[in-house]
Every structure is written in structure tokens, then in C-alpha cells.
C-alpha positions, 0 to 999 in steps of 0.5 A, spaced: 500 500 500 503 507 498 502 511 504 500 519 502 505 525 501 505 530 506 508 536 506 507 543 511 504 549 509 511 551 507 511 545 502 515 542 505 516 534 504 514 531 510 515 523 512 509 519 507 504 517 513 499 511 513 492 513 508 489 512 516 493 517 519 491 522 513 484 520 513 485 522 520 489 529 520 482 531 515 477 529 520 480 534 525 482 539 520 488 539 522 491 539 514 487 539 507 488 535 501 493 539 496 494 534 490 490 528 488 494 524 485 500 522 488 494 524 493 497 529 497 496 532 504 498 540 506 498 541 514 495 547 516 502 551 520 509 550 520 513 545 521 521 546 520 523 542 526 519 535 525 524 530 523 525 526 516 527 520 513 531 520 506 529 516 501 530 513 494 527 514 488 529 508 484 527 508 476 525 501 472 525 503 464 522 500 459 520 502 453 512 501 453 512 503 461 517 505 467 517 502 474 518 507 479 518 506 486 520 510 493 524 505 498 527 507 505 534 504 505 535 504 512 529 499 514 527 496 506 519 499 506 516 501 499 513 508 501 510 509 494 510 505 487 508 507 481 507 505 473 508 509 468 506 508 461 510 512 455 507 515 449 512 512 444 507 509 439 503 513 439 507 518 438 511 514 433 504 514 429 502 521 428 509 522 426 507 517 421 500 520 419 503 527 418 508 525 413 503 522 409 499 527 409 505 532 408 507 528 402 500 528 399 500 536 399 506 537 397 504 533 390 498 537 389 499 542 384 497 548 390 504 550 393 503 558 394 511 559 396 517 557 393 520 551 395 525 550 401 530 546 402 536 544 407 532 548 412 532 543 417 539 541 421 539 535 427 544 536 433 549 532 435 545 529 441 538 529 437 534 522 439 527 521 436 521 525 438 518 517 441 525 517 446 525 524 447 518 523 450 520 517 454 525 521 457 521 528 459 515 523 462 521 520 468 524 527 469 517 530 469 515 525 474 521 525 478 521 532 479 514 531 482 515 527 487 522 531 489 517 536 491 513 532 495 517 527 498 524 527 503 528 524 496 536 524 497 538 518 492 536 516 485 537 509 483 536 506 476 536 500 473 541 499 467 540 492 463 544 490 457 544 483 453 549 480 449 546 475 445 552 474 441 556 472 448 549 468 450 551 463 444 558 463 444 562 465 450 569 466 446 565 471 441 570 477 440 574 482 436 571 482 429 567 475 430 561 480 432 561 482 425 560 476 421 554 472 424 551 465 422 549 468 415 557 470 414 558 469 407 551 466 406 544 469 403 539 468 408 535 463 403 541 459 401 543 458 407 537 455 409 537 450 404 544 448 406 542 448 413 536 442 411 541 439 406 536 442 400 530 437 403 524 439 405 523 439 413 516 434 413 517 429 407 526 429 407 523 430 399 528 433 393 528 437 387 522 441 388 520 448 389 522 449 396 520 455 400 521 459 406 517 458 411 517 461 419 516 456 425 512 461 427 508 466 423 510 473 423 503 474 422 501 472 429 507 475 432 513 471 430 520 474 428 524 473 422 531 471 425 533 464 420 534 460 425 526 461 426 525 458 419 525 452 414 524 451 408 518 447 405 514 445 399 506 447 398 503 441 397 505 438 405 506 444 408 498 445 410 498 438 412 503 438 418 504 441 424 507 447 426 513 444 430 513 437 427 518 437 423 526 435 423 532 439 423 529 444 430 
């Protein structure tokens, strides 16, 4: 359960209190409501001399949504823990729609100016709008809840995987540039990798096909070591995951 933000009539960030003890503190009139999400209480008179207890914003980023969560280090308590959903998609969608729509204008014949051209320069630090979104929405929030909690720390958490290193653990220096189609057309490579058989008949010198294990349609991926190659007269008639070679 996140317990409530306090502050003095100051604004300044009080220790968060248990949702009991705020319902109580507004019965007797002794603080109001100042925000309602985060849900916030103000008291009604000064209080410098009360005591705090620093606290840690911790960040989980992600790129749909982002964890956020205030810990107190010394006894281990979650004050308050949140969920953020980004804009990214969205973001990238209207993106999308607006060249489109520019696009279709300018082959109008209704142009009214003279056209203009390199009249747009990137910085060297420039990242997408989507990105720059996410990035605005954690600063803003974390932001936020600096001015309404005793926040002394920021922890984030930064993963990163090497799914090269993750198949060969020897992997490195220039072997990270030639992966398993080093050399290979993706179909050529399949139909060496099934010895040029079809993977449900073992039948030769047919039209073969490539074939995803999993359809991208239904959300699989299009790496070659998720697909094999096969020939339209059994490629209806067999299951999904009977065949050789995977």
C-alpha cells in the first residue's frame, strides 16, 4: 500500500504517513488535501523542526512503461510505487500520419511559396521525438515527487544483453561482425542448413520455400534460425513444430 505525501504549509516534504493517519489529520482539520494524485496532504502551520527520513527514488525503464518506486534504505519499506506508461507509439504514429499527409500536399499542384530546402539541421545529441518523450515523462515525474517527498538518492536500473556472448562465450574482436549468415544469403543458407530437403517429407528437387516456425503474422520474428524451408503441397498438412532439423 503507498502511504500519502505530506508536506507543511511551507511545502515542505514531510515523512509519507499511513492513508489512516491522513484520513485522520482531515477529520480534525488539522491539514487539507493539496494534490490528488500522488494524493497529497498540506498541514495547516509550520513545521521546520519535525524530523525526516531520506529516501530513494529508484527508476525501472522500459520502453512501453517505467517502474518507479520510493524505498527507505535504512529499514527496506516501499513508501510509494508507481507505473508509468510512455507515449512512444503513439507518438511514433502521428509522426507517421503527418508525413503522409505532408507528402500528399506537397504533390498537389497548390504550393503558394517557393520551395525550401536544407532548412532543417539535427544536433549532435538529437534522439527521436518517441525517446525524447520517454525521457521528459521520468524527469517530469521525478521532479514531482522531489517536491513532495524527503528524496536524497536516485537509483536506476541499467540492463544490457549480449546475445552474441549468450551463444558463444569466446565471441570477440571482429567475430561480432560476421554472424551465422557470414558469407551466406539468408535463403541459401537455409537450404544448406536442411541439406536442400524439405523439413516434413526429407523430399528433393522441388520448389522449396521459406517458411517461419512461427508466423510473423501472429507475432513471430524473422531471425533464420526461426525458419525452414518447405514445399506447398505438405506444408498445410503438418504441424507447426513437427518437423526435423529444430
Amino acid at each position: 500500500m503507498s502511504k500519502v505525501f505530506v508536506i507543511d504549509t511551507n511545502k515542505r516534504p514531510l515523512d509519507p504517513i499511513h492513508p489512516a493517519q491522513a484520513r485522520q489529520l482531515l477529520r480534525n482539520k488539522k491539514a487539507a488535501v493539496f494534490k490528488r494524485f500522488p494524493f497529497t496532504i498540506i498541514f495547516k502551520e509550520s513545521r521546520p523542526d519535525s524530523p525526516v527520513k531520506a529516501l530513494r527514488i529508484k527508476i525501472d525503464p522500459g520502453s512501453k512503461a517505467t517502474g518507479l518506486a520510493l524505498v527507505n534504505d535504512i529499514t527496506g519499506v516501499v513508501v510509494f510505487a508507481a507505473e508509468l506508461q510512455h507515449r512512444g507509439f503513439a507518438i511514433r504514429e502521428s509522426l507517421t500520419s503527418r508525413r503522409q499527409v505532408r507528402r500528399g500536399r506537397r504533390a498537389r499542384k497548390t504550393r503558394y511559396r517557393q520551395p525550401r530546402f536544407n532548412n532543417r539541421k539535427r544536433s549532435d545529441r538529437w534522439l527521436a521525438p518517441s525517446l525524447m518523450s520517454r525521457v521528459y515523462n521520468i524527469k517530469t515525474w521525478v521532479k514531482r515527487l522531489m517536491k513532495l517527498a524527503p528524496i536524497t538518492a536516485i537509483s536506476q536500473e541499467l540492463v544490457l544483453f549480449d546475445t552474441q556472448l549468450m551463444q558463444n562465450p569466446e565471441i570477440s574482436g571482429k567475430e561480432y561482425q560476421q554472424g551465422t549468415l557470414a558469407g551466406y544469403e539468408t535463403r541459401e543458407y537455409l537450404l544448406e542448413k536442411f541439406v536442400r530437403k524439405c523439413v516434413y517429407c526429407d523430399k528433393q528437387d522441388l520448389p522449396l520455400q521459406i517458411e517461419h516456425i512461427h508466423p510473423r503474422a501472429k507475432g513471430g520474428s524473422a531471425p533464420s534460425g526461426k525458419s525452414k524451408v518447405t514445399h506447398s503441397k505438405v506444408k498445410s498438412k503438418n504441424p507447426i513444430n513437427k518437423f526435423r532439423g529444430l
